[in-house]
C-alpha positions in Angstrom: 0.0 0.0 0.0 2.7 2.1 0.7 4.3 1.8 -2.5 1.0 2.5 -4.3 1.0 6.0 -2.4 4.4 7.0 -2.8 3.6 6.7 -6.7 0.3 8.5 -6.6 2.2 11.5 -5.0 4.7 11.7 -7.3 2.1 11.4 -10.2 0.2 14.1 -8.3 3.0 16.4 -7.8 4.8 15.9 -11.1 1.0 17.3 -13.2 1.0 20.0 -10.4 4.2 21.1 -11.5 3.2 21.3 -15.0 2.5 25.2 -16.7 -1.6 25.5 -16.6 -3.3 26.5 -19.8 -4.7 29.8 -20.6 -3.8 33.6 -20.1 -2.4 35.4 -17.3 -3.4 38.8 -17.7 -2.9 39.7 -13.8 0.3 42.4 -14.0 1.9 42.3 -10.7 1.1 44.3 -7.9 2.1 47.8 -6.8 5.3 46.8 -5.3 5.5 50.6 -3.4 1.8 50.0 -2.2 2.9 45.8 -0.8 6.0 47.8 1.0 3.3 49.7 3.3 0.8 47.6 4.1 2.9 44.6 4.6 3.8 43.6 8.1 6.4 41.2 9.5 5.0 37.5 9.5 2.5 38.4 7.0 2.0 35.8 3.9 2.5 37.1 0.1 0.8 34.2 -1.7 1.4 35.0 -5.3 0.5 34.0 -8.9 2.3 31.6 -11.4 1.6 29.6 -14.3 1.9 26.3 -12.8 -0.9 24.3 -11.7 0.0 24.4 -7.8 -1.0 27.9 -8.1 -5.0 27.4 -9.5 -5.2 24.7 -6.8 -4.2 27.1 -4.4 -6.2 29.8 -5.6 -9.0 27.9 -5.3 -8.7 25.7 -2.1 
């Protein structure tokens, strides 16, 4: 059973790695606005074109 897990997560984490499809027309922040409001220990969670990131976005 063990085995069968260990390759299900590497399947898993090998298609999440992958680039997702479509366009990314999000430009990036205000960098000069993230300076002020941000606070140490605060989490920047940001946007990429892999599929980890849509699974994030949307869990």
């Amino acid at each position: 059973m063990n085995r069968v897990l260990q390759r299900i997560g590497h399947w898993l984490a090998g298609y999440l790695n992958q680039p997702a499809r479509g366009p990314y027309p999000h430009p990036p922040g205000d960098i000069a606005a993230l300076r002020k409001l941000l606070q140490p220990g605060d989490v920047l969670l940001v946007e990429s074109d892999r599929r980890t990131s849509s699974a994030i976005k949307y869990s």
